[in-house]
N, C-alpha and C positions, 0 to 999 in steps of 0.2 A: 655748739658747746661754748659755754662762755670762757670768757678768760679769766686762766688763775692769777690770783695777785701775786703782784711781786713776779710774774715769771713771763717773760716775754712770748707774744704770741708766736704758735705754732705757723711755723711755714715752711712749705716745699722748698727740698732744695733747689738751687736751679740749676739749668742742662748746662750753663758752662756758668760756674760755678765765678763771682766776680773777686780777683784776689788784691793782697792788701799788699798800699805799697811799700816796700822792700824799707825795715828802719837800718836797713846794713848797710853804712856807709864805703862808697867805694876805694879800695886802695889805691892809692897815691901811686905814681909809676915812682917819683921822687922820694917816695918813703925810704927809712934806711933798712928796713928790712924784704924789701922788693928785692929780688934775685934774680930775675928774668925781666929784660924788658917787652914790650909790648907785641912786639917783631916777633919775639922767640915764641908766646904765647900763642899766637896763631901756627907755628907751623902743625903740619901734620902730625897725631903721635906716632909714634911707632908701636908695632905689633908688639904687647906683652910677652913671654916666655915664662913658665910655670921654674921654682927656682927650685934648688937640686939642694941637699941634705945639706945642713950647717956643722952639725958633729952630732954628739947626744949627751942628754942628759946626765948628771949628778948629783943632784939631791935628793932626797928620802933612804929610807930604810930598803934596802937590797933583797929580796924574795927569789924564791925558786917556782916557776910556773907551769904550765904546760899549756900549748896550745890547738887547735884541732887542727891544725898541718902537720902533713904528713910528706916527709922529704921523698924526693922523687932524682933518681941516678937517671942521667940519659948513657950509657956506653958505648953508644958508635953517634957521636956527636959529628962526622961528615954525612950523616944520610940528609936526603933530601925531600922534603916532599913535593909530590907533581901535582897541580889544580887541573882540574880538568871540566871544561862547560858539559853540564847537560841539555840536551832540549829533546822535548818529549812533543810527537804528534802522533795522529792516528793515521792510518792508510791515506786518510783524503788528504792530509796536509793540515789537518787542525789542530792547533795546539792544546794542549792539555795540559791546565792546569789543577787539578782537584787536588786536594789535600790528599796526603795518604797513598794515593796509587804511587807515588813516584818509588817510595818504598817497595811498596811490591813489585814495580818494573823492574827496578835493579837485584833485587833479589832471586827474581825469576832468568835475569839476564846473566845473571853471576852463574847460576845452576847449569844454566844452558850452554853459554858460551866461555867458560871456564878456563878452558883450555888456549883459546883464541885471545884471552888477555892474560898470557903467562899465569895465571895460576894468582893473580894479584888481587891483595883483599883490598875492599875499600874501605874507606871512612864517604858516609853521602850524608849532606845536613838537610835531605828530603825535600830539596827545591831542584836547585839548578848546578849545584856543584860536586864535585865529589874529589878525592885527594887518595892517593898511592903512597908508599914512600917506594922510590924509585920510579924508573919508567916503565909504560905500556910499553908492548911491542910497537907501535905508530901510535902517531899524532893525531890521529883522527878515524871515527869507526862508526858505523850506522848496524844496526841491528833492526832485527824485528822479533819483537818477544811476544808471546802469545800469554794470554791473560784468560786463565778459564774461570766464568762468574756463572751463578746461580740467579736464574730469574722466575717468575714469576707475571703472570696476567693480573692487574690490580685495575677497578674500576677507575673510571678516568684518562686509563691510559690511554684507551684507543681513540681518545675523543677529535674525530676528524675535524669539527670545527675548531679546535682549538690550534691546530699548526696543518690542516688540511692536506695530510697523509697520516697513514697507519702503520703497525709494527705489520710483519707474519704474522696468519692466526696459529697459535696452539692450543693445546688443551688448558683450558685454564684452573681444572682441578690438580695440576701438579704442577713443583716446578723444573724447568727445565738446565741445562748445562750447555752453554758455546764458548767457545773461544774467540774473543776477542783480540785483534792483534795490533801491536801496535810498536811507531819508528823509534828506538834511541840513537840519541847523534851525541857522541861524546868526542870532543875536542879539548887538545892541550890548549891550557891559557898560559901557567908562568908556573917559574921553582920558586920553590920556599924551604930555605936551607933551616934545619935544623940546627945547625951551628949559634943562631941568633937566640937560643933557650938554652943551652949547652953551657953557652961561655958567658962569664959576668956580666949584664950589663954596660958596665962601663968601656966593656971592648968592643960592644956591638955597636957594627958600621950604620944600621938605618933602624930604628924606632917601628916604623913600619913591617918590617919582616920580620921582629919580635912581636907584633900582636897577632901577625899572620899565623906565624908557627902555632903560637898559644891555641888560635880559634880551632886551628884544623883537631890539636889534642882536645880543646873541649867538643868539637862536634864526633871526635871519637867517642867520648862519655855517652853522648846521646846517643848515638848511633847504636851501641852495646845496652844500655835503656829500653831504647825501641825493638831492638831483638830480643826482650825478653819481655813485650809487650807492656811497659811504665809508660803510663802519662807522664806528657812529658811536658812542663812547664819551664821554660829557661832552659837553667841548670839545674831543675831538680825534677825529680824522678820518683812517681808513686805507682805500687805494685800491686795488682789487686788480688790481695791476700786479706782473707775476714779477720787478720791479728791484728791489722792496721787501723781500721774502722771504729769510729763508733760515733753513736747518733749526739744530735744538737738540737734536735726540733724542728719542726715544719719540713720532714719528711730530708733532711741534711745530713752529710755526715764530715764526721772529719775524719783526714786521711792522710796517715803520716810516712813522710818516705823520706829522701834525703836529699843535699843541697851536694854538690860534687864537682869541682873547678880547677886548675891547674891556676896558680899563682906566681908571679916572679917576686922572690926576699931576698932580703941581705944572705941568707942562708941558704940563697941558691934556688930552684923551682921546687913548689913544694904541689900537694892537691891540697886543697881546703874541703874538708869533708865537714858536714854541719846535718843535724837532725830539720828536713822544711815539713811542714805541718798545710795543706790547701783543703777547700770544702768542695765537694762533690754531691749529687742528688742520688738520694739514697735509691738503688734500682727495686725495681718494682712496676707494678701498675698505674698505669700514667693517670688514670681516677682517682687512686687514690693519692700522689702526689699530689696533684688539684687541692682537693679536699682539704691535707694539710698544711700544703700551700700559702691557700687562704682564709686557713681556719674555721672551716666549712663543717656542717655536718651530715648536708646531702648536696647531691650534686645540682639541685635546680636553684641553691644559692651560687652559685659559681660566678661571679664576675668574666665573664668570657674576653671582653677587651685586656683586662690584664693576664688572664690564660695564654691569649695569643699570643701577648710579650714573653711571658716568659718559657712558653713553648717551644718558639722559633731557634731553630738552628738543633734543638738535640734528637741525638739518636734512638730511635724504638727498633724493640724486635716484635715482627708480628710474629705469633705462635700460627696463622693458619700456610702458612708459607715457610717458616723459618728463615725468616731474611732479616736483615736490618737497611731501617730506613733515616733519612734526617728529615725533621720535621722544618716545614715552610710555611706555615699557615695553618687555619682551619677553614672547615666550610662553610658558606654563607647559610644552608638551611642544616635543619638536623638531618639527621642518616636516613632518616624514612621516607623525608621529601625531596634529597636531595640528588636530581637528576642529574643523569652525563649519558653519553652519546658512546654505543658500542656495535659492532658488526655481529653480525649472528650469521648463522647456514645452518640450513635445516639438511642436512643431508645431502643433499644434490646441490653442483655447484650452477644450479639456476640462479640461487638467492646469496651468491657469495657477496657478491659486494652492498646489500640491503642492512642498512643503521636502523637502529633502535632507540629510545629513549629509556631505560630505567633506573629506580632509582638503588640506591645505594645496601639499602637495608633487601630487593628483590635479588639483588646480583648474589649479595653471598648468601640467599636461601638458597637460589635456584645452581650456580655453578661451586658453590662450597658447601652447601648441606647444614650449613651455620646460623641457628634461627637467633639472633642479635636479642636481646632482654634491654638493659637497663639505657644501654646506648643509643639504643632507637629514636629516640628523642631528644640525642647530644649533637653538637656537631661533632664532623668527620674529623679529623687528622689530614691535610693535605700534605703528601710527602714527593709531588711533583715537584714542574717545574711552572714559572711565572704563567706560561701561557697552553701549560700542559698537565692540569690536576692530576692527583692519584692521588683519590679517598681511603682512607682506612679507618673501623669503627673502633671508637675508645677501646671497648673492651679488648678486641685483640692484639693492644699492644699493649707492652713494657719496655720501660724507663731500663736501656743496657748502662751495665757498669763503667764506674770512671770516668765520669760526665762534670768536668769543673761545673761550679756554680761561681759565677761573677759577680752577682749583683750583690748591692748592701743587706746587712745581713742586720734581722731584729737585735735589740740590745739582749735579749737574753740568749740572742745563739752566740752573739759576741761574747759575753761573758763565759757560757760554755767550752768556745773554743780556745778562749786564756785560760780559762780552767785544766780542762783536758791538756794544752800543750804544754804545762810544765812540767818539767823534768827535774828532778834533782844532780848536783855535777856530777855525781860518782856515776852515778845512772845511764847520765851522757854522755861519759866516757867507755863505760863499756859499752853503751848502744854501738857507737862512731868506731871504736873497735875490732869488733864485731862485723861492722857493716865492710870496714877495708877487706878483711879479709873474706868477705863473704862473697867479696863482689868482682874475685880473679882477675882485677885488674891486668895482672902481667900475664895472663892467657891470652890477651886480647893480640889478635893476630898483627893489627896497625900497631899497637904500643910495642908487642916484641919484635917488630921486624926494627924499628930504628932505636933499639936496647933500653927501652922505657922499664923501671922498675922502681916499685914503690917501697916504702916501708912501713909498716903493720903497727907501728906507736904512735902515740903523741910528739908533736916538737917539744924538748924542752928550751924555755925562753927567761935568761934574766928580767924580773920585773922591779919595779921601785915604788913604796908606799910614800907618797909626800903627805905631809903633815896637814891636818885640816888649818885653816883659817880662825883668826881668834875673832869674835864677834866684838861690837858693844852695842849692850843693851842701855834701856832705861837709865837714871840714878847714876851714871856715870860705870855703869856696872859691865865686868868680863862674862862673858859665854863661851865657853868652851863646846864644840861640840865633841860626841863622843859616835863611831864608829856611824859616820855622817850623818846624823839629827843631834839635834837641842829641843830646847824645852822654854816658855816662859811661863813654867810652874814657878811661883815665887819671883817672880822677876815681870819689869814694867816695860812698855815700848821707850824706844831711845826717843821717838818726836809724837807723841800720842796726840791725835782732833780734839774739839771740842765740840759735841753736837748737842746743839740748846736746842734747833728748832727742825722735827723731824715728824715722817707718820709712818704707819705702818697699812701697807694694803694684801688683803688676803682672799685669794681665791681659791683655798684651800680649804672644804667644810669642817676636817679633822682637826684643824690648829687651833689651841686657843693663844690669840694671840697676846691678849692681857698677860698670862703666865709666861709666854716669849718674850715679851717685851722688860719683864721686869729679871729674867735671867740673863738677861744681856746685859742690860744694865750694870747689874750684881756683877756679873763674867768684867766688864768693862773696867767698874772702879778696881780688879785686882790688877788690871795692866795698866793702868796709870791713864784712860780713856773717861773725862769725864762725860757722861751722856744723861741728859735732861732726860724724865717722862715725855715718849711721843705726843704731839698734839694731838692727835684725832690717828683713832683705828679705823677702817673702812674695811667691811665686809663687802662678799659679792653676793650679790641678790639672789635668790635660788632660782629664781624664773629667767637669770641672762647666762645660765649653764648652758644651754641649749642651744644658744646664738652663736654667730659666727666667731672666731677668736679677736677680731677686729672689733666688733661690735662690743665686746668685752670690756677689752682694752678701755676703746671711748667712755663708756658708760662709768667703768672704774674713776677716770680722771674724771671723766663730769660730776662725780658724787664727790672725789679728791678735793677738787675747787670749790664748792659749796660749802666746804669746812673750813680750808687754810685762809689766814688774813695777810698771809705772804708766803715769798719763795721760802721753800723747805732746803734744808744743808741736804737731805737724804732722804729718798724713799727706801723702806724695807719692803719689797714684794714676795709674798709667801706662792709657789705654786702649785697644785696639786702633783704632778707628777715629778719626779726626778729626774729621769732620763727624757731628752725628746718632747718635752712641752712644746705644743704647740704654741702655748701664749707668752714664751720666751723672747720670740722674738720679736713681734709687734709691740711689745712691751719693753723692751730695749730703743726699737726706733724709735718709740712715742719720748722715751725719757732722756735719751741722749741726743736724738736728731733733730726733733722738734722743737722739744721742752727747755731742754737744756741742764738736767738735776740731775745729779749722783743717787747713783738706784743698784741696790743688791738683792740678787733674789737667790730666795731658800726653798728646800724642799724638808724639813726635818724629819724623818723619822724617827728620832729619840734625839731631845733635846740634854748634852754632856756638855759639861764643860769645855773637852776638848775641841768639840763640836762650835760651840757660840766663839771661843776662840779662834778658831780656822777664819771662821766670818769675819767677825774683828779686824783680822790683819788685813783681810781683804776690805774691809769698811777705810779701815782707815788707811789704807794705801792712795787709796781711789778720794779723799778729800784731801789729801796733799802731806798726810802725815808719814813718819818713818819708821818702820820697826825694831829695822836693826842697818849697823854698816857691818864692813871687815874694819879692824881695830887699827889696821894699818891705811883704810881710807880716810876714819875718822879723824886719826890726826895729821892724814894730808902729806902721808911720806908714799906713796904710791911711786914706783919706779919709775920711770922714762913716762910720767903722764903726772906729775905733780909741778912739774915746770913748764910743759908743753900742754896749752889746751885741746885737750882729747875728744874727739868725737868715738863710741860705739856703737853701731850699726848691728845690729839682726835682723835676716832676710828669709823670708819663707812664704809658700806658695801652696795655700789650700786647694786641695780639687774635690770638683763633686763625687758623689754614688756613684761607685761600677756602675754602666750602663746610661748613665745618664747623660746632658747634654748642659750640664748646669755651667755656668760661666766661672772658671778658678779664678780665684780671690788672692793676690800678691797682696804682702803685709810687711809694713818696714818698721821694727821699732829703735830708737835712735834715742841715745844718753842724754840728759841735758844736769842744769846746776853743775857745771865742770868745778872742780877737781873730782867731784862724785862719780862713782860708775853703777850706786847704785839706784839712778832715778830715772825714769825713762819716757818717753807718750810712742803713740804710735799713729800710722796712719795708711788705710790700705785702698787697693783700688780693685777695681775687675778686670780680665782678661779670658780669651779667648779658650772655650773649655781643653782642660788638659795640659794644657800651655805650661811649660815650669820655668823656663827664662822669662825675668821680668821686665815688659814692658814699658810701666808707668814711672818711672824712675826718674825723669826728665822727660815732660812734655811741654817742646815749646812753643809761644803764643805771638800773636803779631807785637812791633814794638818789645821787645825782648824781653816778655814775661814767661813764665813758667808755671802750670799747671801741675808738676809732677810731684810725687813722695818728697824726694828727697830735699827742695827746697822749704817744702812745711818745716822739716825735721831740723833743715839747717838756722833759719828764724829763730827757731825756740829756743836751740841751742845758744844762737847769740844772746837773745833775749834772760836766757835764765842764769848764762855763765856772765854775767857782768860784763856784756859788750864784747867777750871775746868770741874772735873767730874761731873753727877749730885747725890747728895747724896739721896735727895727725888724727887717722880716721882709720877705725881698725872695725875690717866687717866681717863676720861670721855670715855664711851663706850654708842654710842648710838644703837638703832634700835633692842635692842634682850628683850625676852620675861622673866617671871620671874620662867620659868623652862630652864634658860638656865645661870641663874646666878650663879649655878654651875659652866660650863664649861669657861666663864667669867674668872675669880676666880680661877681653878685648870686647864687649856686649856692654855689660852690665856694669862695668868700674869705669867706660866712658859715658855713659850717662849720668853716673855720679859728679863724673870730673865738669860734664858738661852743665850739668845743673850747679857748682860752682861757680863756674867762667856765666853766665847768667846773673850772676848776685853780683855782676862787677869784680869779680877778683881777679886779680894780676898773679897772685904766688898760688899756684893750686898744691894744696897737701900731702903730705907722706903718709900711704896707703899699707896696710897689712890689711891681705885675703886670706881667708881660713876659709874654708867648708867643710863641715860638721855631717859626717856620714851616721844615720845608725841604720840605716837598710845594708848590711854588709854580714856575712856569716862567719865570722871571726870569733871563738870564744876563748876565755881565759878560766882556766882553774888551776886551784891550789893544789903544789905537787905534791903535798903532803898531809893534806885534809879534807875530810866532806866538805867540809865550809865553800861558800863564795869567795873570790879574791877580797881585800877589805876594800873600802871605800880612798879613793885618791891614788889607785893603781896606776900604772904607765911605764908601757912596755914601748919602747922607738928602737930595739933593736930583731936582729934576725927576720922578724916574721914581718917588717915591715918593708917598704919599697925598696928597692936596691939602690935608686938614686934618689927618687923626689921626696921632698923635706914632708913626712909624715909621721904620726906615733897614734898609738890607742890609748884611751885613756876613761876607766871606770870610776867616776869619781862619788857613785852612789851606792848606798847599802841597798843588798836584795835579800828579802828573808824567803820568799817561794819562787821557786826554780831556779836559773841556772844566769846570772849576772851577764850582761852583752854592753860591750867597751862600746865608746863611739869615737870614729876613727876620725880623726882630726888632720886634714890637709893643707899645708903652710904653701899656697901660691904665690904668693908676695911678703916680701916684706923689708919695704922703703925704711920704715923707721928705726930698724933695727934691733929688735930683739936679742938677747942671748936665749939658747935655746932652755934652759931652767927658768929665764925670765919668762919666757911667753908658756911653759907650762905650768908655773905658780898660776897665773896669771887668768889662763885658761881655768883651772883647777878653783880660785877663790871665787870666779866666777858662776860657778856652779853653787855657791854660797850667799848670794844677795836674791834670790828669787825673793821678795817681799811675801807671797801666798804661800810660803813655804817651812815647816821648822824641819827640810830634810833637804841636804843637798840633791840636787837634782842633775838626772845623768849625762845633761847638755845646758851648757852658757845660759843664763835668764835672757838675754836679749833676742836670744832664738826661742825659747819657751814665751817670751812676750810676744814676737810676733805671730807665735802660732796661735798663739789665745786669741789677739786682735784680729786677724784673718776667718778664722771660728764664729766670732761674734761678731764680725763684721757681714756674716755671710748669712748667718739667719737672721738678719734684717731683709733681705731679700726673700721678695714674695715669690717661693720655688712654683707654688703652683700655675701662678701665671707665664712665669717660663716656660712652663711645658706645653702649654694652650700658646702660644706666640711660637713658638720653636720652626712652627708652617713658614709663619711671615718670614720672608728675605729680603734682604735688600734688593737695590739696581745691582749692585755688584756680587750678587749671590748669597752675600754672607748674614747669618742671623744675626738681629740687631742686639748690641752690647749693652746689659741695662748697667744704668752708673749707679755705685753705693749711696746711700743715705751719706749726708756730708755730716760732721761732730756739730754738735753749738759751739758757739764760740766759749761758754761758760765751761765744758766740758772737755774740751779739744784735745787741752794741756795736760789732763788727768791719767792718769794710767786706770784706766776704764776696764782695760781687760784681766783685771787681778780679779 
């Protein structure tokens, strides 16, 4: 490909990546604002602690709310509960683990031996433990509980080569009935006094024996779940009832049941009851699952390698047995060819012990009477084990109910499933209503023995509406927004681009892009954007449709270059599809990684106003321009961050597809041009799949360089704030759980501190930690309207933590279904905040997203780095990940591919708008 003018040749990045030397001059130990000498800087830190509530809030407008906790009375707060080990083997001494049976052991053991443990109900969480409240008669008990299962003769089984013994023969036209028997050994471990949920937090002597108590009442939840047969996810609980269901496509369904937890608030233990929503395979016939599956319309299209996948692990019932099986595979040949090894007797036990070879499709003519049709030429079902098949033909089995589905789900069952699970509030409240009482919580034999009882309303919770943010636009002009959006109908960007020299490329046959080009335009001059006629349109040739999306890519820019007589401000790239374009992402790397050029791609379905305007703010975010601030950064009065150079921080952690093995993608985006909070870049790395504590934060290099995030971020910062350092550094960390707010906190804020102490600094900064929850089931409605709460909601008391500094806060308009707060966790906070200050704060923040004219439900610095982790991730070539996935290292582990590095041209840009 030749090279384009004006634009620096295309090169790989490289594997360690060479960086630039540091212009951040080191601090002075002699300087007069050195506060620590150099001694002190080395010692060891000390372990962080998460810090405890500051007071609450007072400003906004005062609200009456409700929320879906539901207060919970303990009455005999000395009971105690007893733990007790299980361990489960069979007569020889083999341990037992399978999923599922453990349930049934103790339930059959409870029946049995009833008597012999005082009459005492359990709580069991269907592994290894189980909980009383009080004591067993002894510390220690063996049993033997008998287990009567239904079997059945299935080809394969008997296959002697395969583990070189046999079952008993029986009849294989019927199935049969044994009792199987087998040891429980249950053993006292420790008490777990009730008292530490009873009494305020603040009285409670250990931390620890309050999460205790908590688990043992939520594995009560589950435990009353699984006796009334609900899958069971987490804490939440789906019941297979056909009122719950309904389909999504590709043979899916969704299935709604409930989220159900015990919480410790201000308000004392409440349960959190929430409406959870999961996808399940619709039951039925395992062919015909296939089929829609993968969008098939007979079965000799069938993709069988991906069958496999997603075959593996679920449950069929065969109809010629009545049994249910887990599926482990398939067979290598189809049913008709596919041989195994089985003992035969002809009557006389001459020929008892004489093997046979047949195949699959003879076994069930000749011992089940079952002449096989469509399947005869499919493969089996293998529902053995590794080294011990057992075939069964497609057709005799179905796909049993309540079977989660994991994996990633097409974009239109996605949309399906946001469809179907919205609710309106009133809706949700009496669903959640409804559900407490439906669900006899205070029957529950564990809840009433240590005087657990609930209450059948909603919490009601003082809330507070704080005031939105006043904008400035364009012209020096105000925006108000109203019940959280604005508008720049009539009104210009505050820092509009200027783009003189630009083209457009289209691989979209639908578009014209002449008519696109000239409404943007049009769209432009009314926001105060001047933009030139594109130099050159590039169509995609009809004959490179067909080619790889690579080969695309290439051939696209080779005809780009052929045109331009220099570097372009912007490419506009039109794509065919909207969702999931394949050529999204090679066309990303090409123009950011390689290239080095600001590129927006569209998919238009109807070209609105509204529409080329969305684009816009993104066009001109991404060449350096501004659309709007808060009115109170504009003029540079910003509270406790207009005198102190501020660093903000948003952290977040993409992961691949359920199921998949793809590498999570950490993503840091970091404020620069200080006193501003509204301008930002970003920069991500990879990491180990699934991984949610981040890594790459600080990676240091021989001679004391630094490879990591967080130095890029600290650079620029210097760089764009006029030489200044940042003295305080306030990060939003979203997406991790609250046993992980440790590692937050002592992890991940010393490698910030440490990629500091690397740039030469003596005085390391004052830190404020937040973490931005919105996976939590917490909802807020209005106590006296169908309506959603309004937008800038915040509720910090009752329902919130009893000690740690937390509040919810909904700072976005919802017009369909039912509004969800994002719970806001104050870990730290060195620099000092009052508590109104840091949730204005938090609150105006929801208001500079630049891609935005609506406030958005969480910080823009968290919504940036989620975008930049996003599109940092589809530059990566997934398919070859999965074809390398074999390859391991010497040390076992698969090799880590590194991101596409920015151009230097591009680096600085907020790219992910």
């Amino acid at each position: 490909m030749e090279k384009m003018p004006g634009i620096e040749e295309a090169a790989k990045p490289p594997s360690s990546p060479s960086l630039p030397d540091s212009p951040w001059p080191p601090d002075s130990p002699s300087s007069p604002n050195v506060v620590a000498d150099m001694e002190t800087a080395q010692e060891p830190p000390t372990e962080l602690s998460i810090i405890s509530k500051k007071g609450f809030g007072t400003t906004g407008k005062r609200i009456q709310l409700l929320a879906n906790h539901f207060k919970v009375d303990a009455t005999d707060p000395d009971a105690i509960f007893f733990q007790y080990s299980v361990a489960i083997t069979t007569e020889d001494k083999r341990t037992v683990e399978g999923k599922g049976i453990g349930r049934k052991l103790i339930d059959r053991l409870y029946q049995t031996y009833s008597s012999e443990l005082g009459g005492k109900r359990f709580s069991y969480d269907g592994d290894r433990t189980l909980y009383t409240v009080g004591p067993l008669p002894f510390n220690k008990f063996e049993f033997k509980v008998l287990l009567e299962e239904s079997f059945a003769k299935h080809p394969g089984a008997d296959n002697p080569s395969a583990n070189g013994s046999s079952r008993e023969e029986t009849k294989r036209s019927k199935h049969s009935f044994q009792s199987k028997a087998f040891i429980v050994e249950i053993s006292f471990a420790v008490k777990i006094p009730l008292r530490s949920i009873a009494l305020p937090l603040e009285e409670v002597e250990s931390d620890a024996n309050y999460q205790d108590a908590l688990r043992v009442l939520d594995i009560t939840l589950r435990q009353q779940a699984a006796n009334r047969g609900c899958l069971l996810v987490r804490q939440s609980f789906f019941q297979d009832d056909a009122r719950n269901f309904s389909e999504i496509g590709g043979d899916l369904m969704r299935v709604n049941g409930f989220h159900s937890s015990f919480r410790p608030t201000l308000g004392g233990l409440s349960l959190n009851m929430d409406v959870s929503t999961t996808v399940v395979l619709k039951p039925g016939p395992v062919i015909e699952f296939l089929l829609h599956n993968q969008n098939v319309t007979e079965a000799r299209y069938i993709d069988w390698a991906k069958a496999k996948k997603v075959l593996k692990n679920l449950r069929v019932h065969a109809r010629h047995c009545n049994q249910e099986f887990k599926i482990s595979g398939l067979s290598e040949k189809p049913c008709i060819h596919q041989l195994f090894t089985m003992k035969v007797r002809n009557g006389d036990d001459n020929n008892q012990g004489e093997t046979v070879n047949i195949t699959v499709y003879e076994y069930f003519a000749k011992h089940h009477g079952l002449k096989l049709t469509f399947s005869a030429y499919l493969p089996c079902l293998d529902v053995g084990k590794p080294n011990r098949p057992i075939y069964l033909p497609l057709e005799l089995c179905s796909l049993v109910s309540l079977q989660r589905y994991t994996k990633a789900l097409a974009p239109m069952q996605k949309a399906s499933l946001i469809e179907k699970s919205r609710q309106k509030p009133q809706d949700r409240i009496k669903t959640l209503t409804n559900a407490v009482g439906n669900n006899f919580y205070d029957d529950d034999p564990v809840l009433a023995a240590c005087g657990i009882s609930i209450e059948k309303k909603l919490a009601q919770v003082e809330g507070r509406v704080l005031d939105p943010p006043k904008l400035k636009v364009g012209k020096n002009d105000d925006c108000f927004p109203n019940n959280g959006r604005w508008s720049f109908n009539k009104k210009t960007l505050l820092q509009p681009s200027h783009i003189e020299y630009w083209a457009v490329v289209n691989f979209s046959a639908r578009c014209d892009t002449s008519y696109l080009s000239r409404e943007l335009i049009k769209c432009g001059m009314s926001k105060g954007i001047n933009i030139e006629r594109p130099y050159t349109l590039v169509e995609e040739e009809p004959v490179m449709k067909k080619s790889s999306v690579v080969a695309r890519v290439e051939k696209m820019f080779e005809r780009l270059t052929s045109k331009l007589t220099r570097e372009p401000r912007l490419i506009l790239c039109v794509l065919p599809e909207k969702k999931h374009c394949e050529i999204y992402g090679p066309w990303k790397k090409k123009c950011l990684s390689e290239v080095g050029v600001v590129t927006q791609c569209i998919c238009p379905l109807k070209i609105t106003d509204q529409y080329l305007t969305n684009v816009l703010l993104k066009i001109n975010s991404k060449l350096g321009g501004v659309n709007s601030l808060l009115a109170i950064e504009h003029s540079g009065h910003l509270p406790l961050i207009k005198d102190t150079p501020t660093m903000i921080l948003g952290m977040d952690v993409s992961h691949g597809p359920p199921g998949s093995n793809h590498p999570s993608i950490a993503a840091v985006a970091g404020s620069r041009c200080w006193p501003l909070i509204s301008r930002y870049r970003a920069s991500a790395r990879t990491q180990s799949s699934k991984e949610e504590m981040i890594d790459a934060l600080c990676k240091p290099l021989d001679e004391g360089n630094d490879n990591g995030i967080i130095r890029e971020l600290l650079l620029d910062f210097y760089e764009s704030s006029d030489k200044c350092k940042p003295s305080q550094i306030i990060v939003f960390r979203d997406g991790v759980s609250e046993s992980q707010f440790n590692q937050v906190l002592n992890v991940e804020l010393s490698q910030i501190k440490k990629a500091y102490e690397l740039l030469e600094a003596v005085i390391i900064p004052k830190f404020t930690v937040i973490v931005a929850q919105k996976n939590h089931h917490t909802k807020l409605f209005l106590a006296n309207s169908p309506d959603n709460v309004p937008p800038g909601t915040v509720v910090d008391t009752k329902i919130t933590h009893p000690r740690n500094y937390d509040f919810y806060m909904c700072a976005h308009s919802v017009i369909h279904g039912t509004s969800k707060p994002v719970h806001y966790h104050v870990l730290l906070d060195e620099i000092g905040f009052s508590v109104d200050g840091l949730q204005n704060l938090i609150h105006s923040l929801s208001y500079v997203n630049q891609r935005s004219t609506t406030a958005t439900s969480i910080v823009a610095p968290i919504c940036y780095a989620h975008h930049a982790a996003a599109q940092m991730g589809q530059m990566l070539n997934f398919d070859d990940l999965s074809e390398k996935s074999s390859d391991v290292t010497a040390e076992g582990n698969i090799p880590m591919p590194e991101l596409p590095r920015l151009h230097s041209n591009v680096k600085s840009s907020m790219f992910f708008c």
